[in-house]
C-alpha positions as CSV (number, residue, x, y, z in Angstrom):
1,X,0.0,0.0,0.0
2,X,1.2,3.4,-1.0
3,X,1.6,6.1,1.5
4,X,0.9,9.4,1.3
5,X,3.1,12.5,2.2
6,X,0.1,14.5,3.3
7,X,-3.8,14.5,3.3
8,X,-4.3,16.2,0.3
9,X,-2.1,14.1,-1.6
10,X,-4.1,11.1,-0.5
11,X,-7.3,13.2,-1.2
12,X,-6.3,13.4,-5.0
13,X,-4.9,9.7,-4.9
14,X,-8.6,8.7,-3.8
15,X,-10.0,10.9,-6.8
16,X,-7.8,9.3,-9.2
17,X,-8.5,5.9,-8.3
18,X,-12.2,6.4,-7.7
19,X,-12.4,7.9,-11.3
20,X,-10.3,4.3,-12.8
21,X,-12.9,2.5,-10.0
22,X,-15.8,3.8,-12.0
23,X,-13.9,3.7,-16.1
24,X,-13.1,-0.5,-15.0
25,X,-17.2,-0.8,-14.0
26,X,-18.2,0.9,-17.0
27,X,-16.7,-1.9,-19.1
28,X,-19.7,-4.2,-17.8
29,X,-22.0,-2.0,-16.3
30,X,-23.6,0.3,-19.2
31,X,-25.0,3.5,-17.7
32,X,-26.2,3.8,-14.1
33,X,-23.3,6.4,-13.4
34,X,-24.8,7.6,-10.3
35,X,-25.4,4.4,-9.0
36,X,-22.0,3.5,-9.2
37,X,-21.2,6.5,-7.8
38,X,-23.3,6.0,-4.7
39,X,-21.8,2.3,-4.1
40,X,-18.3,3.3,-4.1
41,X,-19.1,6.8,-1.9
42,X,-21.1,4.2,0.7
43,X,-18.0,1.6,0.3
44,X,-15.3,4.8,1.1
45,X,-17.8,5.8,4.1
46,X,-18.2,2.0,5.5
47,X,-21.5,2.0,4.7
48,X,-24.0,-0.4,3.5
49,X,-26.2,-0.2,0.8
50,X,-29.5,-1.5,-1.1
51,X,-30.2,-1.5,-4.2
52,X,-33.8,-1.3,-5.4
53,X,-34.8,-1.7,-9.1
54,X,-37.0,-4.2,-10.9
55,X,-35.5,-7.5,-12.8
56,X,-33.1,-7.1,-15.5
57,X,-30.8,-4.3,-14.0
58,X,-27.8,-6.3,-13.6
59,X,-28.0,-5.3,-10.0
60,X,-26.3,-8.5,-8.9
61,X,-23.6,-8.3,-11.9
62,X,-23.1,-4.7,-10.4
63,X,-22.0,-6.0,-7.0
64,X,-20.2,-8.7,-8.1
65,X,-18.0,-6.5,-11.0
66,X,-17.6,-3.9,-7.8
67,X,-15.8,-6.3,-5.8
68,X,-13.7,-7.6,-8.9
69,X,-12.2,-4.3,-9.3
70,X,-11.7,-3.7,-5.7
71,X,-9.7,-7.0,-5.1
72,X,-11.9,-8.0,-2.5
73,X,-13.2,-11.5,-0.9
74,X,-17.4,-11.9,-2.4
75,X,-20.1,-14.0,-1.3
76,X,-23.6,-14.4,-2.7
77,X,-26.7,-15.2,-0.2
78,X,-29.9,-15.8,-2.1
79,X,-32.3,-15.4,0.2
80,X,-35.3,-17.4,0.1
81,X,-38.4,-18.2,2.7
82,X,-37.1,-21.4,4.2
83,X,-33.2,-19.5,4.5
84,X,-31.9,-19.6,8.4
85,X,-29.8,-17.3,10.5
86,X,-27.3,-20.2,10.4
87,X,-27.1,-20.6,6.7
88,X,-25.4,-16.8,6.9
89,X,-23.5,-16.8,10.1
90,X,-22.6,-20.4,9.8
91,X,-22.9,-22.6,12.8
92,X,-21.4,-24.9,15.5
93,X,-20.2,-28.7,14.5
94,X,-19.4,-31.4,16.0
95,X,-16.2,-32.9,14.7
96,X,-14.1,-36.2,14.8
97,X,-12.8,-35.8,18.3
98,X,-16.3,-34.7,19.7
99,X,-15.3,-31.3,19.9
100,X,-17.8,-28.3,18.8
101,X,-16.1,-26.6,15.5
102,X,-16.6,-23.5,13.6
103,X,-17.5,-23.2,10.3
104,X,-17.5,-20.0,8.9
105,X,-20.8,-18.7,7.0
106,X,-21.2,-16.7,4.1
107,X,-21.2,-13.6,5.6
108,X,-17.0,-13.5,6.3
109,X,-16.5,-11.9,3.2
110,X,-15.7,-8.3,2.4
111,X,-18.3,-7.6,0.4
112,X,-21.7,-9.4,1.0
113,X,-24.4,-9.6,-1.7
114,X,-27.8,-10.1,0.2
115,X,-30.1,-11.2,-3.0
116,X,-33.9,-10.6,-2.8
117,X,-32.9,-9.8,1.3
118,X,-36.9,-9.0,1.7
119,X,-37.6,-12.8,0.3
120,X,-36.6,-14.1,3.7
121,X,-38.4,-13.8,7.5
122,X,-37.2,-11.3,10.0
123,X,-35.5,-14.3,11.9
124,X,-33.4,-14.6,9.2
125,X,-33.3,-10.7,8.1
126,X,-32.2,-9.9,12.0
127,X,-28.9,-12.4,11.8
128,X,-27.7,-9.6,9.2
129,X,-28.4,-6.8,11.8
130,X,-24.6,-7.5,14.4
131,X,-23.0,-8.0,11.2
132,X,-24.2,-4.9,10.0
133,X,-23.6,-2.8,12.7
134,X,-20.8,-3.9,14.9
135,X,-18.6,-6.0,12.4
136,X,-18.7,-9.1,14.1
137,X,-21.6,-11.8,14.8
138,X,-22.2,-14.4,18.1
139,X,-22.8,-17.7,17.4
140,X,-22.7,-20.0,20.5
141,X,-21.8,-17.4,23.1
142,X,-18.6,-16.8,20.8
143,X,-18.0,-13.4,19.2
144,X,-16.5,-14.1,15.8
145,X,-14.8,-10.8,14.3
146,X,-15.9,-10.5,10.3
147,X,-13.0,-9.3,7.8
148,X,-12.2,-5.3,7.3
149,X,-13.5,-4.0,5.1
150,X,-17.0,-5.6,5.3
151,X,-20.0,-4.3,3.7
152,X,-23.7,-5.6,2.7
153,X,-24.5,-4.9,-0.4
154,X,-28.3,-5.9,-0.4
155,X,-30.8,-5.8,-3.9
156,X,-35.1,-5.5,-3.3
157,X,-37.5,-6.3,-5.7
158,X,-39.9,-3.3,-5.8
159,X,-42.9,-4.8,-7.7
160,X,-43.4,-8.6,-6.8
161,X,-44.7,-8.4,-3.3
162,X,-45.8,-12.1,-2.6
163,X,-44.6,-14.2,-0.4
164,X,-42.4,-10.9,0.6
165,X,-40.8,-10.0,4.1
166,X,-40.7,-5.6,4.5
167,X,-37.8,-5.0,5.8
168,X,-37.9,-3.6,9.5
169,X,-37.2,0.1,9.9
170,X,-34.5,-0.8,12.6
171,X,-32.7,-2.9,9.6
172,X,-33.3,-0.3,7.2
173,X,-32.0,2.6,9.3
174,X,-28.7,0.4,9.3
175,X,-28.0,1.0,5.0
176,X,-26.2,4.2,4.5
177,X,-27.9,5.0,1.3
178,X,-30.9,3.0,-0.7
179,X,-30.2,3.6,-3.7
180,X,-32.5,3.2,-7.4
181,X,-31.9,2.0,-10.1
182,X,-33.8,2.8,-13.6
183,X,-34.7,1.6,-16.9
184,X,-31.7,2.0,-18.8
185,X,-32.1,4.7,-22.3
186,X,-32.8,3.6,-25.8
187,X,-29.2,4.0,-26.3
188,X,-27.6,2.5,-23.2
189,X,-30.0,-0.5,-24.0
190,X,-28.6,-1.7,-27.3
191,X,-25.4,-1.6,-26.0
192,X,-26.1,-3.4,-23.1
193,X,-27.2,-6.0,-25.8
194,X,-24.5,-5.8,-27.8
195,X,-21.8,-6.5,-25.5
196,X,-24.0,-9.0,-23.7
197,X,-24.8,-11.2,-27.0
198,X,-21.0,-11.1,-27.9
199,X,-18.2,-13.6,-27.6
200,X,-16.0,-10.8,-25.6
201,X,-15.0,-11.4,-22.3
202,X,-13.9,-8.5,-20.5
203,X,-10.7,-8.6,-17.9
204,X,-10.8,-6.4,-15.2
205,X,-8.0,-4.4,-13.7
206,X,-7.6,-4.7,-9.7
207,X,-7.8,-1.2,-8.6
208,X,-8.0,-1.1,-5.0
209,X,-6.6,-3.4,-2.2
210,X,-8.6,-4.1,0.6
211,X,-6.1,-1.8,3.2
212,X,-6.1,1.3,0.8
213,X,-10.2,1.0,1.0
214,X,-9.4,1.2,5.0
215,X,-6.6,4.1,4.8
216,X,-8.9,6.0,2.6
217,X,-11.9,5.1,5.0
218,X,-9.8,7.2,7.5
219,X,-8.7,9.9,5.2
220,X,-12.8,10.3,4.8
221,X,-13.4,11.2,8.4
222,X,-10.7,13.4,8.9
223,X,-11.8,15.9,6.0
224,X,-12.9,19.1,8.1
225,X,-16.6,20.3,8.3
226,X,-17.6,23.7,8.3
227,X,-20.3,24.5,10.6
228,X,-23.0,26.0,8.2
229,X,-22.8,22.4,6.3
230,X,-23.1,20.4,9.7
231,X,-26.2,22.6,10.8
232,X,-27.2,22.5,7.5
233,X,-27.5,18.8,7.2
234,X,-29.0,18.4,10.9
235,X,-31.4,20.8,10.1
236,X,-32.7,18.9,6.7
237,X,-32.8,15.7,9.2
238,X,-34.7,17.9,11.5
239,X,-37.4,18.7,9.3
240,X,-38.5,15.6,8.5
241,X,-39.9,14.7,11.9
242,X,-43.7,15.3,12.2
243,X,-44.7,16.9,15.6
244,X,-41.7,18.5,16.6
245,X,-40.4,22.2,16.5
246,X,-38.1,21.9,13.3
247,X,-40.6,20.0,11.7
248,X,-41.6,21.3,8.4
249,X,-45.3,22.1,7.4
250,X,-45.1,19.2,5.1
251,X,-43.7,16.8,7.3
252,X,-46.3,17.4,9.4
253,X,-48.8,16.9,6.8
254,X,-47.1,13.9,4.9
255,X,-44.6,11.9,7.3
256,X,-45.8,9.3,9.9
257,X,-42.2,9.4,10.8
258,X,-38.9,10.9,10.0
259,X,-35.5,10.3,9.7
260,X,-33.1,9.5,13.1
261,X,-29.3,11.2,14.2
262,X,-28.0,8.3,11.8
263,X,-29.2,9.6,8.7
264,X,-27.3,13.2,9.5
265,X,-24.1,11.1,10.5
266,X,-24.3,9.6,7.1
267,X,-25.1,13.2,5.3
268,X,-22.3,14.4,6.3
269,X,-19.8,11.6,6.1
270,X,-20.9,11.5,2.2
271,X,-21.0,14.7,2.0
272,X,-17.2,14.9,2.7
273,X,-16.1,12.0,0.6
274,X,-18.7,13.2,-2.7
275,X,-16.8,16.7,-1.8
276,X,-13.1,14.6,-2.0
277,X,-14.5,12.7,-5.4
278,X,-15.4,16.2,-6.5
279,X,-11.7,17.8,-6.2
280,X,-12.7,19.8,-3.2
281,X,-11.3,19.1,0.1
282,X,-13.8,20.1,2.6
283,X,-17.9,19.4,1.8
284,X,-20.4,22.5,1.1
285,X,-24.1,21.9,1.4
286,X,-24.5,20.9,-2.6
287,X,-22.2,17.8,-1.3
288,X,-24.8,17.6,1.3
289,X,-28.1,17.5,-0.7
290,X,-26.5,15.5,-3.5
291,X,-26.7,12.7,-0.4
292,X,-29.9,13.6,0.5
293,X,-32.5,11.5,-1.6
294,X,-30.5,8.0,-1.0
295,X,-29.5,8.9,2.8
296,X,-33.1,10.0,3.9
297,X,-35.7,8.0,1.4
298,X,-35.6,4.9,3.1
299,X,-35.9,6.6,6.8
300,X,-38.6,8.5,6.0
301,X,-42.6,6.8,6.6
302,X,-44.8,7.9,4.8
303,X,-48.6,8.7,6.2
304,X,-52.0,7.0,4.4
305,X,-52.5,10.2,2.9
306,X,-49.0,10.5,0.8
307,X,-49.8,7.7,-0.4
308,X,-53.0,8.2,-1.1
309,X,-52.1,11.0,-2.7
310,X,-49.4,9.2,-4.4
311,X,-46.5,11.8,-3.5
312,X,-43.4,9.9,-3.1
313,X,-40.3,9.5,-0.3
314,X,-38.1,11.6,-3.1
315,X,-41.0,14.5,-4.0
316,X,-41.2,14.9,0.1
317,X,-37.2,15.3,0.2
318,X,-37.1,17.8,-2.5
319,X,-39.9,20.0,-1.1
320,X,-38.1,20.0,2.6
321,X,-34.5,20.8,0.4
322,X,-36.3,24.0,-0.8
């Protein structure tokens, strides 16, 4: 791993090699810029993700080229109704000499794909939740550490809701960003078809060890805040909780509940390392409400009427933004 002389040497080091990070994805994943833009801010802020789009959006291929380029350990779970806690953690065995043994789950990887994560019970959904959050999972009274860096990189169907689990706010609350995906354009189509009904077989470049995601994880927590961005972002948070005095007038009217101090942790933290991807070395608020729609759409619960009314998690975030 290379060192750096000073911070904003590493700062344009990280530009650099986010900028190859995203040209290397590009050679498989047509379009869906900002997506990929997203995933590699969450994976430089040691965040999780989920990806929501309908079938077809090479969601899966997306994780799975992500890691490739990164040089990092991957395992798929695809979760399905009758998947248990210990297919993910892994679980206790008795071995030759009658002694209990280990063996490691799928999760102790660096990045995890959760596949279809709502497809599974909340049994099984929760066994994700100490992974998630502390980095490490119990399993027998033992606390097994998982490998740095370690993220979930979970994908949700959005239209088939049967035989469906909703994910619990308390897991939801735990991804840094949700992010969408669309319909790809006219254009970005036939080449996805092109290159995907073609003998060529693209080989891609390791860009990123697994300690130079960590050293830049720290360079991202050191970039300075100034205070009008920090109150800035709180403030946003603020105003999407219904009944108290920042709430806005349509949070009040719209929001059974808002967003909680983790979404303005994670404003902020992408707002610094969007600001270092940028060429800037400290965040302004356009860093800030670039973050906004994937930090706060998920956190944010809707009442009957908005839905009723059919006004959506992103409409309500770009009203409170103005």
């Amino acid at each position: 791993m290379k060192l750096y002389a000073t911070d904003i040497e590493a700062a344009n080091a990280l530009k650099e090699q986010a900028n190859v990070i995203s040209k290397a994805i590009g050679k498989v994943i047509v379009g869906q810029e900002d997506v990929i833009n997203k995933l590699i801010i969450s994976i430089l802020c040691n965040g999780h993700s989920l990806l929501v789009g309908v079938p077809g959006l090479a969601k899966t291929l997306l994780v799975k080229t992500i890691a490739d380029v990164l040089d990092l350990s991957f395992k798929r779970i695809q979760f399905t109704p009758d998947l248990m806690p210990s297919d993910i953690t892994g679980a206790e065995i008795l071995n030759e000499q009658r002694q209990f043994h280990f063996i490691k789950g799928p999760i102790f990887a660096n990045i995890v794909l959760a596949d279809e994560i709502n497809r599974t019970p909340p049994k099984t959904q929760a066994a994700l939740l100490e992974a998630m959050q502390e980095r490490n999972i119990t399993v027998g009274g033992t606390i097994h550490k998982l490998p740095a860096p370690f993220f979930v990189l979970a994908t949700q169907n959005p239209i088939e809701q049967e035989g469906t689990y909703p994910l619990p706010e308390a897991q939801l609350d735990r991804f840094m960003f949700q992010v969408t995906l669309d319909y790809p354009s006219f254009a970005e189509e036939v080449m996805i078809v092109q290159n995907t009904t073609s003998a060529n077989v693209v080989e891609l470049p390791k860009v990123m060890t697994g300690a130079e995601i960590l050293s830049f994880q720290d360079l991202v927590r050191r970039v300075p805040v100034p205070a009008n961005v920090l109150e800035y972002a709180v403030g946003l948070v603020q105003k999407t909780r219904p009944g108290t005095t920042n709430a806005a007038a349509i949070a009040n009217q719209y929001i059974a509940y808002g967003a909680g101090p983790r979404a303005s942790q994670y404003l902020i933290l992408g707002a610094k390392c969007h600001a270092l991807l940028n060429g800037k070395y400290s965040p302004d608020i356009e860093n800030v409400r670039a973050m906004a729609n994937s930090v706060l759409r998920h956190r944010i619960l809707r009442n009957y009427k908005a839905e009723a009314e059919g006004i959506t998690q992103d409409s309500l975030i770009k009203q409170l933004m103005q």
